[in-house]
N, C-alpha and C positions, 0 to 999 in steps of 0.2 A: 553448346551452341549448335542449334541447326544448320549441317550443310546437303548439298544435293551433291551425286556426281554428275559432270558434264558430258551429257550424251543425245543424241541425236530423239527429239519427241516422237513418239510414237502415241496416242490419244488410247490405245489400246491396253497401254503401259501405267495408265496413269497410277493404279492400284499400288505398284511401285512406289511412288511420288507418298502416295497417304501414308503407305508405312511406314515411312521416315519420319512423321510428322507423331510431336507429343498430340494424345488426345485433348490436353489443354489448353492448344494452340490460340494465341488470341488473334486481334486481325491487325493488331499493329503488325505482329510478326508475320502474318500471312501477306504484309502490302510490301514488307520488307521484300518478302521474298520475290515477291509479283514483279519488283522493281530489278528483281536479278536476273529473272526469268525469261520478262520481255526482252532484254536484250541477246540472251541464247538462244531462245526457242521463239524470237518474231511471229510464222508463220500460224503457232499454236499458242501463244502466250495467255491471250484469253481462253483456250479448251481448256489451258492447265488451272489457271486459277479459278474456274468452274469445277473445275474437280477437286479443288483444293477446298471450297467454299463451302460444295457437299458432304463435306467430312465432318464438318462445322454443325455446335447447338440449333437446331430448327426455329427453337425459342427466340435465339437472335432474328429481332424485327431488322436490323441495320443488314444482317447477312445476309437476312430473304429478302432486303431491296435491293444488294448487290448481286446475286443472284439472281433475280427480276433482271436485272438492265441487260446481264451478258448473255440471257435468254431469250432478251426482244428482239421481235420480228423488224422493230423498228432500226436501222442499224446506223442511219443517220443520226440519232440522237443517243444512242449507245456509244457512239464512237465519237463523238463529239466530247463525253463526257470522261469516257475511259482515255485520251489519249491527254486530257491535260491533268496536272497534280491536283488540280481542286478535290476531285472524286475521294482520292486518297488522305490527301491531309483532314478533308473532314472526319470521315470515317475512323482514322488515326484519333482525331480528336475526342469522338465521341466512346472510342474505347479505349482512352489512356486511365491512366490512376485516377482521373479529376473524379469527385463526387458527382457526379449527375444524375438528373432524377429520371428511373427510370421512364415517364412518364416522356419526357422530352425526348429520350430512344425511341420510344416507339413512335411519336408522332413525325419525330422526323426522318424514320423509316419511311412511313406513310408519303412524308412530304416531295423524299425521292424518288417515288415509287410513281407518284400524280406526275410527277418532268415525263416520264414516257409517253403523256397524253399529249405534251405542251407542243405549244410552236419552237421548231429547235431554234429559231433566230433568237429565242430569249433566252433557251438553256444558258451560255454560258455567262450571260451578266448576271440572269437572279442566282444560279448554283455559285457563282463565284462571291457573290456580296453573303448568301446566308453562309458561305464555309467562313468568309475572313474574319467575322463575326463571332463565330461559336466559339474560335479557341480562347476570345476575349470574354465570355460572358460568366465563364463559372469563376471566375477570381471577382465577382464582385456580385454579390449577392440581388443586390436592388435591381439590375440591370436583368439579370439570370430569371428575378421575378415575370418582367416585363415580355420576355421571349418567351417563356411558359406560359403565359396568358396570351400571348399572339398563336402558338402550338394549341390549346383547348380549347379554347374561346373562339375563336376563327378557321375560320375554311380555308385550308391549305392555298386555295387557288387566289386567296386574299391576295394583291401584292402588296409587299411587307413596307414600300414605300411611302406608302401612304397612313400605314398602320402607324411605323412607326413619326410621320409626322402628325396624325391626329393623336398619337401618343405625347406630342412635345417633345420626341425624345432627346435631340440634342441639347435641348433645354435644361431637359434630366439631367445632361452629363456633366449641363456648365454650372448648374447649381448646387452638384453632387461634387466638386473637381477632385480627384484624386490620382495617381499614376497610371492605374488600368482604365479608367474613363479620358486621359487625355491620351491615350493610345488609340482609344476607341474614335476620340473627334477628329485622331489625325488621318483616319482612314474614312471618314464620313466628310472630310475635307475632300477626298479625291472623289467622290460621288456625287454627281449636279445636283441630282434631286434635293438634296440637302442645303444648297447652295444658295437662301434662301437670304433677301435682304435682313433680317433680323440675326439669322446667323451671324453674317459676316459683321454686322456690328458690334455684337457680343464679342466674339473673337477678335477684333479687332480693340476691345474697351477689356481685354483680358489681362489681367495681375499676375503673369507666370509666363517664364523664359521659353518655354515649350509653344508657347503662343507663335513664333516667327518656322517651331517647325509646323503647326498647322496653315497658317498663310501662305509659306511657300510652298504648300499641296495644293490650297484651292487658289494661289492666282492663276493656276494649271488652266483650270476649268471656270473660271468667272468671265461673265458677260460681259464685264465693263469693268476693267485693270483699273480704272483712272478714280474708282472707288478708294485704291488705296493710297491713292497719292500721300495722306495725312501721315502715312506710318513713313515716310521717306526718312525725316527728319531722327526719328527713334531709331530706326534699325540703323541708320548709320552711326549714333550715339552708341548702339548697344553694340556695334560689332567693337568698337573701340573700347569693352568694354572689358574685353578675356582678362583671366589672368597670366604671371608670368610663361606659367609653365603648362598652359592648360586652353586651348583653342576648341571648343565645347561643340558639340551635335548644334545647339542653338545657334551659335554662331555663323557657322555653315551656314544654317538655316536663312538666316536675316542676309550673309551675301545672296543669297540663291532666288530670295525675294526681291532683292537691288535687281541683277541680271535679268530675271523673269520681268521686272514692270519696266527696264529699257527696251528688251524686247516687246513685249507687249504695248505699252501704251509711249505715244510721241512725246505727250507733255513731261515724260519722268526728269529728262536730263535737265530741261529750265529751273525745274526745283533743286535739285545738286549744288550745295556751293563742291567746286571741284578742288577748289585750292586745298582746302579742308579733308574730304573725302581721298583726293590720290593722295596725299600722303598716309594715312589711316592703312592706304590697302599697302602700299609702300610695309609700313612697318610691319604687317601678316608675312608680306614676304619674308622682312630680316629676321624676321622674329620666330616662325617656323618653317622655315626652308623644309622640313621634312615631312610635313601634314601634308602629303598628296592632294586629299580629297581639298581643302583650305585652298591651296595654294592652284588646282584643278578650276576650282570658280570663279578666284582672283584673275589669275589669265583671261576666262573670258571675257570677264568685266574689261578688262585692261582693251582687251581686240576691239569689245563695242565701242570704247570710250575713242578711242584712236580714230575706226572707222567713221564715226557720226560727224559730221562736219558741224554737230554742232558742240560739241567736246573735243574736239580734234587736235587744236593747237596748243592749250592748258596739256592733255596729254601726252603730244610728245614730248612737250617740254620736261615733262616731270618722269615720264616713263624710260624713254628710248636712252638718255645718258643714263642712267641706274642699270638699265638690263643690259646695255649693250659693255658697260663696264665689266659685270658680271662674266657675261659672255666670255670675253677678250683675258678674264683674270687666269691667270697660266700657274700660279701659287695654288698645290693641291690640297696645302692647308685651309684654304680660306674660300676655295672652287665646294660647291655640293652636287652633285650628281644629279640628283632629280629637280633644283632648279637650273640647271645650266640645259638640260634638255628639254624645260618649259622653254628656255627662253628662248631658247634653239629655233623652236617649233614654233612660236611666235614669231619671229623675223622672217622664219620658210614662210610663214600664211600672211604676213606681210606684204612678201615680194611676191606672189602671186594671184592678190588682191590688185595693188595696185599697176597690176595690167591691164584691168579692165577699171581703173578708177583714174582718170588723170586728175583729178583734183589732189589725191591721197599720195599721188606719185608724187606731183610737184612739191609739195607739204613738205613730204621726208626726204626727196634730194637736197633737200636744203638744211637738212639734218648730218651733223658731221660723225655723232655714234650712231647713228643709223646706216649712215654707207660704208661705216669699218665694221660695224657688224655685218651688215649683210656679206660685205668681202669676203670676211672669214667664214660666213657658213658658205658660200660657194666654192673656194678655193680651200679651206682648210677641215673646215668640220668633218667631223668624220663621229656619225651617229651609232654607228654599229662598233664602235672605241670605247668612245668619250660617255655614251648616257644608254639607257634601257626604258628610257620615260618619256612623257610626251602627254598634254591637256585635251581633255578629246570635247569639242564642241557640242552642246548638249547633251552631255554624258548622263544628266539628273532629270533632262525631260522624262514626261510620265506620260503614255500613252493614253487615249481614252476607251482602249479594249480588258488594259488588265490594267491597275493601277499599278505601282512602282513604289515598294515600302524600305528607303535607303537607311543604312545605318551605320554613324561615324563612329570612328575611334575617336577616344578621345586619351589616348596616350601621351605623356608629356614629347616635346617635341626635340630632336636631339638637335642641338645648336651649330652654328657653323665655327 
């Protein structure tokens, strides 16, 4: 195993740095090291790994594009490139074990090589969608085709956007469906361009459980939530749907679409039978008190339904005597740690909510486990004891700068 010793950079030195290095040195291991590097030697991290790179086959087109960027003048879009992971994990990609043709190395040397020409305001959306892409495409041959003929066939400076919609591509994916292609549409889900009315109806008319984690990626980014209204009905069927011992990535998925289209669009809650549905999230609760992430979305669900005054009073009826029993249960056989600190956390955001809502106030003064609960979180709770946990409020929102790719366990869940 390659190690360096820790000592102060000198750019003078680096000859040092090379002879440590096997002459076989690949560039996963060189990005490995980059990643060790920049944090001891900040000031020089890029001199070193240019000296690391020179040591490196000529031959390698990937290595004279990374060499290319940390020798441009341009240093706005060098630094733009080198300071986020896209650069690396591509690079990683393109030289791990995967079969790849070499033809697709070189072009897309080339391809990185053409970004130092670009507008930097674009660099990091297009470098970021052609890296999240690559490490998907060689596990699936047909797809692998289609990227190779956008690589020879077309001019680098093509955007691939377009390419790949005069391709049909998602099209490809939904006619093709297999594991690595619904991988591929859950990440072209968090992408507008893609976002296209034909999409979302196929995806929506989709025969596969993996379907509710693509929806809750693209109501992220859709124009008009109230498109999904239709799926209300199903996803709340389907979350009731887990088995005994086994609360699923999908599942998640289909609450996370519930929460996203309250937030998002007005009309979700009039579709809701509530009677039906709080109980349903009820049972996620008793049923996996220990799925964090489950029990993370339920909570919010729970705060919107409470807050909306048009779900409000079904709510507390059905929520506040459950949790605030919970709360108050003093029995450490039958208390669970990570929901007593959900719930915890929920009455905190509760009671400081309804400062600034006198509607929500008056509601739950009129609630009698809601004022024993809150009692006891001001007078007794004691967070830094009793729990380590706590729901953190759009915790699965996905930005529209980098997309956000979650992934649940799905470990059976230890009972209370």
């Amino acid at each position: 195993m390659l190690s360096i010793q820790v000592i102060p950079f000198d750019p003078l030195l680096h000859q040092d740095f090379v002879t440590l290095m096997s002459s076989d040195l690949t560039v996963t291991r060189l990005i490995k090291m980059y990643r060790t590097v920049t944090s001891l030697f900040t000031p020089h991290a890029n001199e070193l790994l240019a000296c690391m790179l020179s040591t490196l086959d000529s031959k390698n087109k990937l290595v004279s594009a990374a060499t290319k960027i940390l020798n441009s003048e341009n240093y706005l879009i060098k630094n733009e490139l080198l300071k986020t992971p896209n650069f690396q994990l591509a690079i990683q990609a393109m030289n791990s074990d995967m079969n790849i043709s070499p033809i697709f190395v070189s072009k897309f040397a080339i391809f990185v090589e053409n970004y130092l020409k670009d507008d930097p305001n674009l660099i990091h959306t297009k470098f970021f969608f052609f890296s999240l892409f690559v490490k998907h495409i060689s596990k699936n041959t047909s797809v692998y085709s289609m990227f190779i003929e956008l690589l020879v066939n077309k001019a680098e400076y093509l955007p691939i956007f377009e390419y790949l919609h005069e391709k049909k591509f998602t099209e490809f994916l939904i006619e093709h469906l297999s594991e690595e292609n619904l991988d591929i549409l859950v990440k072209c889900a968090q992408i507008p361009t893609f976002l296209t009315p034909k999409f979302i109806n196929q995806i929506m008319l989709l025969e596969h459980n993996r379907k509710w984690e693509i929806i809750s990626k693209t109501i992220s980014y859709s124009e008009s939530p109230s498109d999904f209204l239709p799926l209300l009905d199903e996803s709340i069927f389907f979350i009731d749907s887990y088995t005994e011992n086994n609360f699923s990535v999908a599942h998640v998925s289909a609450l996370l679409f519930i929460s996203e289209m309250i937030n998002s669009c007005s009309d979700t809650l009039s579709e809701i039978d509530f009677e039906s549905f709080n109980q349903i999230l009820i049972r996620v609760l008793q049923n996996f008190p220990n799925h964090s992430i489950a029990i993370n979305t339920v909570f919010l669900i729970i705060e919107e339904l409470i807050t909306s005054t048009q779900s409000r009073q079904m709510a507390i009826d059905t929520f506040i005597p459950f949790l605030s029993d919970y709360l108050l249960e003093t029995s450490p056989k039958s208390s669970n740690k990570i929901m007593k600190s959900f719930t915890a956390q929920l009455f905190q955001r509760l009671l400081s909510t309804e400062e600034t809502d006198a509607g929500l106030e008056s509601d739950l003064s009129q609630n009698d486990g809601y004022l024993a609960a809150t009692e006891y979180i001001i007078e007794i709770y004691n967070p830094l004891i009793e729990s380590c946990y706590g729901y953190t409020p759009q915790a699965f929102a996905v930005t529209n700068d980098e997309p956000g790719f979650d992934h649940f366990t799905e470990s059976p869940p230890l009972m209370i």
